[in-house]
C-alpha positions as CSV (number, residue, x, y, z in Angstrom):
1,X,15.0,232.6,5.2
2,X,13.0,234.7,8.1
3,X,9.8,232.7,6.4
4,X,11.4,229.5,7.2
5,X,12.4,230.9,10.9
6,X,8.8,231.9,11.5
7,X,7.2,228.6,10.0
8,X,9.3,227.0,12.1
9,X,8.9,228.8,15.5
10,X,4.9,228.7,14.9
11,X,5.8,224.7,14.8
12,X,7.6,224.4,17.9
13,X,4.8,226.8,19.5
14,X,1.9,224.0,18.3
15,X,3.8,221.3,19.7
16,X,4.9,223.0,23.0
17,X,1.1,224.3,23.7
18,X,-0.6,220.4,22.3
19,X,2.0,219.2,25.4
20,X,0.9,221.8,27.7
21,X,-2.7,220.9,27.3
22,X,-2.4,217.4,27.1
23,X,-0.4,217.3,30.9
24,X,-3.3,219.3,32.0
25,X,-5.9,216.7,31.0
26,X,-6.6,214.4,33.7
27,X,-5.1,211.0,32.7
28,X,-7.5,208.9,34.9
29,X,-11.9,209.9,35.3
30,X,-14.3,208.7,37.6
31,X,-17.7,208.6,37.1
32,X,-20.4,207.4,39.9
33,X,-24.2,207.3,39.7
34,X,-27.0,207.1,43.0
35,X,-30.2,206.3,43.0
36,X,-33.1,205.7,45.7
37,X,-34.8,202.9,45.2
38,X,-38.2,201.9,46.9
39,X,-38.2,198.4,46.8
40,X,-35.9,196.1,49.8
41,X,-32.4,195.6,49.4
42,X,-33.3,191.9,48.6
43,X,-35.9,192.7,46.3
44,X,-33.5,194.9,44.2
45,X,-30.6,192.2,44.2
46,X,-33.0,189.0,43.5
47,X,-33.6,191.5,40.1
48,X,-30.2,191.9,39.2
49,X,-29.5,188.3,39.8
50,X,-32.2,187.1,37.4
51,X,-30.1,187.6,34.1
């Protein structure tokens, strides 16, 4: 029976630390990039515009 108790207690000890790192974990991530460009402002956008 003390098997069962410890099986179980090692189970509720997963489950309390997987919550525990998972409210730790940002939910929401933001990821930005820069870059210096030589060319004109309108240079670069008439680029992008040509799909």
């Amino acid at each position: 029976m003390k098997w069962l108790l410890r099986i179980l207690s090692f189970i509720v000890i997963l489950v309390v630390l997987a919550l525990a790192i998972g409210y730790s974990i940002p939910a929401h991530h933001k990821l930005t990039r820069t870059i210096d460009l030589k060319q004109t402002p309108d240079a670069v956008f008439a680029a992008l515009a040509d799909v």
